[in-house]
N, C-alpha and C positions, 0 to 999 in steps of 0.2 A: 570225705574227711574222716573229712574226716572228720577217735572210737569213742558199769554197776556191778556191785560186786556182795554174793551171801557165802557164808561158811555152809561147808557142804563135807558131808565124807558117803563114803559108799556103801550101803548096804542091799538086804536083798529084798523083793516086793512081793505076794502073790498075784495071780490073774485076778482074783475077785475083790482085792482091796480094791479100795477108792484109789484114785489115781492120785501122785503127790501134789504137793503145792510147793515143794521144793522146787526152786527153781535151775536147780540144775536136771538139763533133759534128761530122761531115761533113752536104756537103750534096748531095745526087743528083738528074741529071736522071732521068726515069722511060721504064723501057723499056715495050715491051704486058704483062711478065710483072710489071710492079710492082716490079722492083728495079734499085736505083739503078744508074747509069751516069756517067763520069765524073765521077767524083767528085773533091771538092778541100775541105779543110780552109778553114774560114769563119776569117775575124780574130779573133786571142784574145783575152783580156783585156787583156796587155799592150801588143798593138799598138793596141786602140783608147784604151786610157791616155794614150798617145803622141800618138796621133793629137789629143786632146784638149789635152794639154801642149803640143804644139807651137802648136795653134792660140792656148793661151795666152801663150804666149812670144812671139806677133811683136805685142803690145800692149797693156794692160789697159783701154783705154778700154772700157765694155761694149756700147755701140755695134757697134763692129770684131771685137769676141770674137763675137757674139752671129752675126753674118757669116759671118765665117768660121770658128767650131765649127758652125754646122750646115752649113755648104756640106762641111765635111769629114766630118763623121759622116754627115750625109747619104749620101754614098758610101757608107762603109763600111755602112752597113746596109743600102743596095742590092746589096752584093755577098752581103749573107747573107741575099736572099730566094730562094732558091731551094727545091725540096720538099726535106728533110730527109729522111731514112727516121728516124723515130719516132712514141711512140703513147702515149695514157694512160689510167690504170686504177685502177681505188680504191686508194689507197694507204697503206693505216694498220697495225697495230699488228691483226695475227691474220690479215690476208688473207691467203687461198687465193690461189694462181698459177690461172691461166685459160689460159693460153700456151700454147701443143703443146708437148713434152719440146724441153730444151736451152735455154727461153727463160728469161729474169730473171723470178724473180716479183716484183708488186709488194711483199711487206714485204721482199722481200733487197734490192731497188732501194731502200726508205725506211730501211733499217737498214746497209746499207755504202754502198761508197763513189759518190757519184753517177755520175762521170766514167764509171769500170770500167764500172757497169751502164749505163750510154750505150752504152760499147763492145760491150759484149756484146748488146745488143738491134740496133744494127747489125748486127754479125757474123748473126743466129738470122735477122732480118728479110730479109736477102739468100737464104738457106737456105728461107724459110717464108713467103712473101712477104702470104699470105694469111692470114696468124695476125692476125685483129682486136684479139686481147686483146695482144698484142704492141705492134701498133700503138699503142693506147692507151694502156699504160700508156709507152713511148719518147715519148710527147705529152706526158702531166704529167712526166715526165721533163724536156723539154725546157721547161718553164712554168717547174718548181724549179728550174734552172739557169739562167735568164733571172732568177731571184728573188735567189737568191745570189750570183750574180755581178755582178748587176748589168748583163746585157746584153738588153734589151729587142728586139735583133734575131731573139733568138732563138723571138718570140711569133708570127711568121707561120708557121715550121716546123711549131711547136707544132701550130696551127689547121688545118694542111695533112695533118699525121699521123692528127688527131682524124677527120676528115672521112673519109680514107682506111678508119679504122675502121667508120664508122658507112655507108660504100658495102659494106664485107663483110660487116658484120652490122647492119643497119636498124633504129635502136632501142635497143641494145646499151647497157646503163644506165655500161659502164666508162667509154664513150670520153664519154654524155651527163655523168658527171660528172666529165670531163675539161675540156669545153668551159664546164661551170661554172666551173670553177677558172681555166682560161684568162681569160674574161671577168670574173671578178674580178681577177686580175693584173690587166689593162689598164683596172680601176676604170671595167668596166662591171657596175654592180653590180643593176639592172634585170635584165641579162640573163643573168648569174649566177644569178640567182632564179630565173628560167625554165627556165634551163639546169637547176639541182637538182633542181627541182618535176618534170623531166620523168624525170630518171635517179633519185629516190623512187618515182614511179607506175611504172617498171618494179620498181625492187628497194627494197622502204625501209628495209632497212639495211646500205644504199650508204653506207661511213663519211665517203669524201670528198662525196659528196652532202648528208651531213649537217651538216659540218662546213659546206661552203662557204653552205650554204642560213646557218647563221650568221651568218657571214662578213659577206652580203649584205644580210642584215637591220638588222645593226648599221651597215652603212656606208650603209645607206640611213636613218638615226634612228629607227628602226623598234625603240624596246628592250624595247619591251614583247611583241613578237611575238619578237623574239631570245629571250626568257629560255624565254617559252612554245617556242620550237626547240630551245634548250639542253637544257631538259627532256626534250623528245621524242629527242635523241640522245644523252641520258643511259642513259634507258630501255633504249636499243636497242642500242646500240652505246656501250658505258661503254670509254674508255680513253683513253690522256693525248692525241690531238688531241680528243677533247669536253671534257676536263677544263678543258683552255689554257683555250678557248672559252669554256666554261661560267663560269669564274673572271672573265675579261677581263669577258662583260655585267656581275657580280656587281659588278665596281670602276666600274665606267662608272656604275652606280647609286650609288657611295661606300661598298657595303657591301665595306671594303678586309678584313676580319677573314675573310669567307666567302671572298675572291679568295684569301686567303693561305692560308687552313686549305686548299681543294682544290688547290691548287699543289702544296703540302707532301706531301700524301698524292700526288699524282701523281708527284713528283721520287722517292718511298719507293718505289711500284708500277716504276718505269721504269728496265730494265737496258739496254738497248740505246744506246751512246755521243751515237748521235745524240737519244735522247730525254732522256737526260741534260743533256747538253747544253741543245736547246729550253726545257724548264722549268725548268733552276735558270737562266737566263737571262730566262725570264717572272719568274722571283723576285728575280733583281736589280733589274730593272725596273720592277716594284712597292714594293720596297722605295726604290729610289731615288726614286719619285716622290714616299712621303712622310720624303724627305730623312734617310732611314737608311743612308748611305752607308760606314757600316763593314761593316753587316748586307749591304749590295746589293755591294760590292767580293769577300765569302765569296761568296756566290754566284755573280760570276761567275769568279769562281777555282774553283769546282766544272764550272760551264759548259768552261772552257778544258783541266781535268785531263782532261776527257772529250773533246774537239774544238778542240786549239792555233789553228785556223785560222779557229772560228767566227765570223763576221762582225760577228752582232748581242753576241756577249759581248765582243769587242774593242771594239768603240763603245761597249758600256757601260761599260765599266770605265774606259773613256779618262774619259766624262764623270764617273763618280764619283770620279776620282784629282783630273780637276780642283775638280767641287765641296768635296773633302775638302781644299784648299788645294797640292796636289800634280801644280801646274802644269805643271812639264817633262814629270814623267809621260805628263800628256794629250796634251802639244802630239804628243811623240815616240809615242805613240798612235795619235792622229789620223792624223799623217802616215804611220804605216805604213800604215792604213787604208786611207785616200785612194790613196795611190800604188796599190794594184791595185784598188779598189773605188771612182771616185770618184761618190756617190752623195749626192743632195741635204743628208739631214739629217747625215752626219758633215761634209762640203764645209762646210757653212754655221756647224758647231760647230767645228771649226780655225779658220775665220777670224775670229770672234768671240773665239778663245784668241790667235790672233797681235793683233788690235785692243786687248786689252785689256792684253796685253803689253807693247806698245806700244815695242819695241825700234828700233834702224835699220833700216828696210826691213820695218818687219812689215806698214804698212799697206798694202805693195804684195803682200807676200804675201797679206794677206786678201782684196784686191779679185781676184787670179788665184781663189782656193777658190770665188768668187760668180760669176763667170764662169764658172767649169766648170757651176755648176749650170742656166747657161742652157743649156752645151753636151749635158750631159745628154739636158736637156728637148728639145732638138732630136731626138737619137735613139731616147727614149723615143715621143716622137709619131709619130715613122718605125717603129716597132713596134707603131703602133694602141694605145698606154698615152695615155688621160686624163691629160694629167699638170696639169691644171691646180690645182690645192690644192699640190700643191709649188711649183709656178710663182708659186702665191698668196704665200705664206708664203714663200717667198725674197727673192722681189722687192719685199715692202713694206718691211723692212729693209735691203733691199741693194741693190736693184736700181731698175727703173720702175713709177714708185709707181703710176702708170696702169693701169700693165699689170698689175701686182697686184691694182687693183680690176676690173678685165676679167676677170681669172682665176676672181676669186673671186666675182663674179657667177653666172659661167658656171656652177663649181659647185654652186652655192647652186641656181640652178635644175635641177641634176641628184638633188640630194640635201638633205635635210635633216639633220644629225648635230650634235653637239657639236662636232666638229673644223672642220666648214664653216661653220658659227655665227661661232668665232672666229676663224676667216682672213677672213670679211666683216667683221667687226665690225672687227679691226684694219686693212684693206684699206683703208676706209670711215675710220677714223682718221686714217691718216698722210694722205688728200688730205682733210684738215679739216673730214670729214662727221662729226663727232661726237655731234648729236643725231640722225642715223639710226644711227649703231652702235650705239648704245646698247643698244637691244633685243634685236640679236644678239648685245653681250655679256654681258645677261641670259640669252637661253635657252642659252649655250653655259656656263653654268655653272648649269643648272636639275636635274638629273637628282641633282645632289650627288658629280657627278665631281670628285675632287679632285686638283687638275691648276694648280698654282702658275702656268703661263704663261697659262693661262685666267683666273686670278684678276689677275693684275699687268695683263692688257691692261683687264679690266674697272675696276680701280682709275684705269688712268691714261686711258681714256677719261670717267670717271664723272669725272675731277678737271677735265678738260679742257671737260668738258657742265656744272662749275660745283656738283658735288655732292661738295662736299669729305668731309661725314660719311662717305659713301659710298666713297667713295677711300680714304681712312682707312684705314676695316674690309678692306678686298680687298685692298690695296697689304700691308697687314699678316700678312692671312691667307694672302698669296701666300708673304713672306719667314719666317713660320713653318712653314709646311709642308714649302718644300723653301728656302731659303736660298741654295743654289748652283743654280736649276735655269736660268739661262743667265749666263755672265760678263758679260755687255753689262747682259741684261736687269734681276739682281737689282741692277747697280750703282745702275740707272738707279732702281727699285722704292726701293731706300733713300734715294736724294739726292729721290726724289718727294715721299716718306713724313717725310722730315728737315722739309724747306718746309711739308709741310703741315701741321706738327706746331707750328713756330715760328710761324705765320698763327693759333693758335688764338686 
């Protein structure tokens, strides 16, 4: 799930200070003894915001944005390729520490605060330089903090930690199921796979090993092998990251009663803030998807009592204030959001709440929020992130409708899944390919995933390919199930559904 945020700017450190407490990592050249050496604080969140903002500020054409956001973020994630000192290591709910005395273990790193445990695995790693388990776990360290925050620069560190680990100890299944988790972050999920299968045959019940081999399976449409995973990391390693997991295959199948019963019992099992948080926010999440958004707004007010800062429960709740009719709410939501987090799918859900708003000056605000998301994409790819399925799915809506079908080709040939299904299928739409989408927007609602924006692109391509009965039923079953699940989209879903009601 699915993703806190400090003002940060960058300056420079000596070797013999204290180490910071600032919670954005440093990054270190490497001496022969393996600890870092001039070191200097990498760009924070706020200043690549900025960086971003201003690139939108000097024009909305998306042409000019697209220019100059990546010429600018390009920098700035060239400045934060340097080796990091970090490392990563199973990280769930019971793990043992591995580290020599003084170092973070992995469940104190996954149950308080990230930043701190950055800090202090820095501080231990200068001291211990040879600590493998150290390493490793400062690498998924550095993967979840590239996830939460939204900075993708921070995935070459990551890979550079991991590697560090696996030169000290060859093999070492913490840091191999580092580099799985790594390569799913950057939505290589092939190699993900390999990466788990390798840190299983050393240890198989390696929980992150477990969890990511999931992960992998599902994002490669592989659900039938996911569930039989689920299973086996049920088995082995029962606790709330196989639960998420094991629930998530459950609803991807549309069994939503089995996703929701093991949720329930995990949010019951789960005292630690941060896991509180994660699953009552997998529960809004499900709930809002079938448009129980009184039900999904409790939950994620249990997500925020536990973690005010959480990411994924602030998005949600923004989008369920708006589907609830509780516009300002959202907008004023979103834009908290965005302002330190600006991050495809919230980016793209404010400007769809500014467009439908439809005030002076909103449609300029919207067209800034869609340009940020090319900006992103820029610096996601400068971090070795696949981002083509966000690039898909932004850009057939907002952006080049081209280049949306480029994106989502590319995809499609990396992966087969429900979600790539329907970025080709509507990719393929909006440039008037409508009797080739078709069939992807069949199988991208075959599994019985019940998923309203997957139904309404099928409706309105099925109406477009001349299958109005068809249209009909999906346009229908899209605005029953979740009714608010885009402002653009369900308007559009009703004024479809209206016409083809009147043509009977």
């Amino acid at each position: 799930m699915p993703p806190r945020t400090t003002d940060s700017t960058p300056e420079r450190r000596d070797d013999d200070r204290a180490p910071s407490t600032d919670p954005e990592p440093e990054t270190a050249g490497e001496r022969e003894d393996g600890t870092g050496s001039d070191a200097a604080l990498e760009p924070g969140v706020d200043q690549r915001v900025a960086a971003m903002r201003r690139a939108a500020d000097g024009g909305r054409r998306w042409r000019a944005l697209h220019l100059a956001g990546c010429a600018v973020l390009l920098a700035v994630a060239v400045t934060g390729g340097a080796v990091a000192v970090g490392g990563g290591q199973d990280g769930g709910t019971g793990v043992d520490a591995v580290s020599a005395a003084g170092a973070l273990s992995p469940g104190d790193l996954a149950r308080g605060d990230l930043d701190a445990g950055i800090a202090s695995l820095q501080k231990h790693l200068r001291a211990q330089p040879r600590d493998f388990g150290g390493w490793s776990t400062l690498g998924v360290a550095y993967v979840e903090q590239a996830r939460t925050k939204g900075d993708p620069s921070r995935y070459p560190q990551a890979e550079r930690a991991l590697r560090r680990s696996l030169d000290l100890e060859p093999g070492n299944d913490q840091a191999l199921a580092g580099q799985a988790a790594l390569a799913a972050a950057r939505h290589d999920f092939p190699g993900a796979l390999s990466h788990a299968d390798r840190a299983l045959k050393q240890n198989p019940y390696n929980e992150r090993a477990l969890c990511t081999r999931i992960d992998a399976l599902v994002e490669l449409g592989r659900y039938d092998d996911a569930a039989k995973a689920a299973d086996t990391a049920d088995d082995r390693r029962p606790g709330v990251p196989v639960f998420t997991r094991y629930a998530y295959v459950h609803e991807l199948r549309g069994d939503v009663r089995t996703a929701r019963t093991v949720l329930e019992r995990a949010l019951g099992s789960a005292s630690a803030p941060a896991d509180v948080a994660y699953v009552a926010t997998a529960l809004g999440q499900l709930a809002w998807n079938q448009g129980e958004y009184k039900t999904a707004l409790g939950h994620y007010a249990r997500a925020l009592a536990a973690d005010d800062a959480y990411l994924p429960a602030l998005e949600g709740r923004a989008r369920a204030q708006a589907a609830s009719g509780d516009r300002a709410a959202a907008v004023t939501g979103l834009e908290q959001v965005v302002a330190r987090f600006p991050l495809p799918g919230p980016l793209v859900a404010l400007g769809e709440l500014y467009e439908d708003r439809g005030a002076d000056g909103d449609r300029a605000k919207a067209g800034d929020q869609y340009a940020l998301v090319d900006a992103w994409t820029a610096l996601a790819r400068a971090g070795g992130v696949n981002a083509d399925l966000d690039s898909a799915m932004a850009a057939a809506d907002h952006g080049d409708k081209k280049e949306a079908l480029r994106s989502a080709r590319a995809e499609w040939d990396r992966r087969h899944s429900v979600h790539t299904a329907d970025a080709l299928a509507w990719a393929l739409h909006v440039n008037g390919r409508d009797e080739e989408a078709l069939p992807y927007a069949r199988r991208a609602t075959a599994t019985g995933y019940r998923n309203a924006v997957f139904l309404y692109h099928r409706g309105v391509i099925e109406r477009a390919a001349g299958d109005e009965r068809e249209a009909r039923t999906h346009l229908k079953a899209a605005l029953d199930l979740n009714p608010g699940f885009s402002p653009l989209g369900a308007r559009e879903a009703r004024t479809a559904l209206e016409d083809l009601e009147g043509n009977r």
